[in-house]
C-alpha positions in Angstrom: 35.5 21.8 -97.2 36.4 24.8 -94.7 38.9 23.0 -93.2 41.0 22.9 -96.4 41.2 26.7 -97.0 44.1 27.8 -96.2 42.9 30.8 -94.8 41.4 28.7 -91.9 44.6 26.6 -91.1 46.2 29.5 -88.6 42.9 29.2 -86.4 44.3 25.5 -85.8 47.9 25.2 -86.4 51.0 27.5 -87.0 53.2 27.3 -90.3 56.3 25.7 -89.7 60.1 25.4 -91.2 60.5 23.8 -94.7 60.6 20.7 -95.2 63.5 18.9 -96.9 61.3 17.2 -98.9 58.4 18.4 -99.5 58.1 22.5 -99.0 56.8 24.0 -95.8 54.9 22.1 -92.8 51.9 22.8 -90.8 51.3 21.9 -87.4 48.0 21.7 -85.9 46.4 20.9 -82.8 42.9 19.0 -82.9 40.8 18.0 -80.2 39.8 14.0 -80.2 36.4 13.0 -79.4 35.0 9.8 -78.4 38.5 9.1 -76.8 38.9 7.3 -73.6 42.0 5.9 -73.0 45.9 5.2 -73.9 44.4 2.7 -76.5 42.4 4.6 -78.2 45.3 7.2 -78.4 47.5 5.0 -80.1 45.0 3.8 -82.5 44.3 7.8 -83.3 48.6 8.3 -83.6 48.6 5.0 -85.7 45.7 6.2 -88.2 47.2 9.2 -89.1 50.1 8.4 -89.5 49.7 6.2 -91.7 47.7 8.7 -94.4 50.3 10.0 -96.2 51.5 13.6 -96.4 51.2 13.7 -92.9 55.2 13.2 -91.0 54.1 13.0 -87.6 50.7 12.6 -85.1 51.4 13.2 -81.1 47.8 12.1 -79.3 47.8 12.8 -75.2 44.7 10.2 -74.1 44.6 12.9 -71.1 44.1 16.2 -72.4 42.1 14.6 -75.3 44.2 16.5 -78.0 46.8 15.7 -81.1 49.4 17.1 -82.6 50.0 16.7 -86.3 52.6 17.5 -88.6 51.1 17.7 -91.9 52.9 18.7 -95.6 50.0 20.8 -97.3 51.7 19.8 -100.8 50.4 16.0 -100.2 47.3 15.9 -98.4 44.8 18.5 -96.7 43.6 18.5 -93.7 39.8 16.9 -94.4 42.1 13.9 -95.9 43.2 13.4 -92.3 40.2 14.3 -90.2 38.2 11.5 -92.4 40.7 9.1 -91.7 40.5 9.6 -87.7 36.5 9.6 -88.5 36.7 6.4 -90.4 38.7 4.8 -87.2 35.6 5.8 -85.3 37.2 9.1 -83.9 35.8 13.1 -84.5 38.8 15.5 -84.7 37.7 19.3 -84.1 40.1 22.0 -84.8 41.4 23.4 -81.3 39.9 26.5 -81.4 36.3 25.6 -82.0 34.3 27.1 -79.3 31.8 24.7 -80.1 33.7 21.9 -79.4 34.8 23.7 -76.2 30.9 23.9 -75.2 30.1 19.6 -76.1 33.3 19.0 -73.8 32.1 21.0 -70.9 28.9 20.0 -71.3 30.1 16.1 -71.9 31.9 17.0 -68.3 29.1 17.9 -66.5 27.4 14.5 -67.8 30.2 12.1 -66.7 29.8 13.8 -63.5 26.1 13.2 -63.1 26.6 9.4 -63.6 29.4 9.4 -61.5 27.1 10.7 -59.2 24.5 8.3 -60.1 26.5 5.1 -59.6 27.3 6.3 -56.1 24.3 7.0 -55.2 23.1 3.7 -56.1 26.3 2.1 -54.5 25.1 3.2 -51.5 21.6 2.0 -51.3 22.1 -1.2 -52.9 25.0 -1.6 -50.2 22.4 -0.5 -47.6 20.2 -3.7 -49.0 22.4 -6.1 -49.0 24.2 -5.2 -45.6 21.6 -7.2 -43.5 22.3 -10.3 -45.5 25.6 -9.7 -44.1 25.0 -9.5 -40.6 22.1 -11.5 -39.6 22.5 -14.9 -38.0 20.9 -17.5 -39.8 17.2 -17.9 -39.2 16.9 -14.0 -38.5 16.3 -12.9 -42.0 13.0 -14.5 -43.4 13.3 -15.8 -47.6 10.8 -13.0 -48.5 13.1 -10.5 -46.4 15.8 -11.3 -48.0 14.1 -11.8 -51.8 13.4 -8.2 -50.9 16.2 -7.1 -50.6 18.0 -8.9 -53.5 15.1 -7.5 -55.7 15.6 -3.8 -54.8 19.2 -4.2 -55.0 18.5 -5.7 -58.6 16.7 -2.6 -59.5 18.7 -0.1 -57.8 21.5 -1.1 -60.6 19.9 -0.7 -63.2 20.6 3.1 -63.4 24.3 2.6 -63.1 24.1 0.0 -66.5 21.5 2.0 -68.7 22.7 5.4 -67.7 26.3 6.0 -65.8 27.5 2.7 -67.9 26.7 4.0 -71.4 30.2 5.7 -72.3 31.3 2.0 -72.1 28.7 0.5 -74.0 29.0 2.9 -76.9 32.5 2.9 -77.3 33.0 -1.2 -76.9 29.6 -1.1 -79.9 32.1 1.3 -81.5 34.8 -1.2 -81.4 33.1 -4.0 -82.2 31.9 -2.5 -85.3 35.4 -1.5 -86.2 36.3 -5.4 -85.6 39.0 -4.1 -83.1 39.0 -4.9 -79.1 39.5 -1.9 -76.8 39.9 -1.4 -73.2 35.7 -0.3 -73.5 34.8 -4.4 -74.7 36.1 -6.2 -71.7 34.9 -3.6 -69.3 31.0 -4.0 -71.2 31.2 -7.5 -70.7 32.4 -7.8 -67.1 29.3 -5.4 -66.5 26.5 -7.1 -68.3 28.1 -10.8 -67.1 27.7 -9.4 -63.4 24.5 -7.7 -63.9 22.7 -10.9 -65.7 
């Protein structure tokens, strides 16, 4: 594998002082995909650190990036990228253009169903706002069938297309027979949908 030449390890990580132990260290930075939240940031930390050769995994849920501390003579770096991969996680070295080019684009994405769900906020509160205000008797039952019909549609963009981080990463979850903050989220949305 590329990644455990060690010709490749300066484009990710710098050589540091010797370990007492165990000869020099590397440390490298990685970029985490499929990470949402402080969660899933600990679970990344907690993974690897526990494979061993590796002394020490920093993971900011923000910037989407981890540290590691790693002792080439016990384990190489693919050891430690499979184990993030095999806790549902994809580590990219940090200066993988490529990488770069899926985040921005993945940016651009979130916004568009951000600006979905608004968009759909709106007019869904624009149907249901006569409910609201009419007096009793005012609103006729296929008036307001109408209305609860459209709003009923007008959602279903937000769940099948600005919803589908959630869904993926509570299916994630659920196949890793682990509860993240993704699972409850999921169900509170499909429970108010239905």
């Amino acid at each position: 594998m590329v990644l455990d030449d060690p010709a490749e390890w300066p484009v990710f990580g710098r050589l540091m002082d010797d370990d007492a132990s165990g000869g020099p260290r590397w440390e490298s930075g990685v970029m985490v995909e499929g990470m949402h939240c402080a969660a899933c940031a600990s679970t990344v930390e907690a993974v690897l650190s526990r494979v061993p050769g590796v002394l020490e995994a920093r993971v900011n849920a923000a910037s989407g990036r981890a540290q590691v501390v790693w002792l080439p003579s016990r384990v190489s770096p693919s050891r430690w990228f499979d184990a993030a991969s095999a806790a549902g996680y994809t580590l990219v070295p940090a200066g993988d253009t490529a990488a770069r080019d899926r985040r921005a684009k993945a940016g651009k994405q979130a916004l568009w169903r951000w600006l979905v769900a608004g968009f759909c906020m709106m007019q869904v509160m624009m149907y249901a706002y006569p409910a609201y205000i009419a007096r009793p008797g005012e609103m006729t039952a296929d008036a307001t069938q109408l209305m609860r019909w459209a709003s009923w549609v007008l959602s279903l963009p937000v769940l099948l297309f600005s919803c589908r981080p959630f869904f993926a990463s509570a299916w994630r979850d659920l196949r890793l027979l682990r509860i993240g903050m993704d699972l409850p989220v999921s169900l509170g949305m499909l429970i108010t949908f239905g």
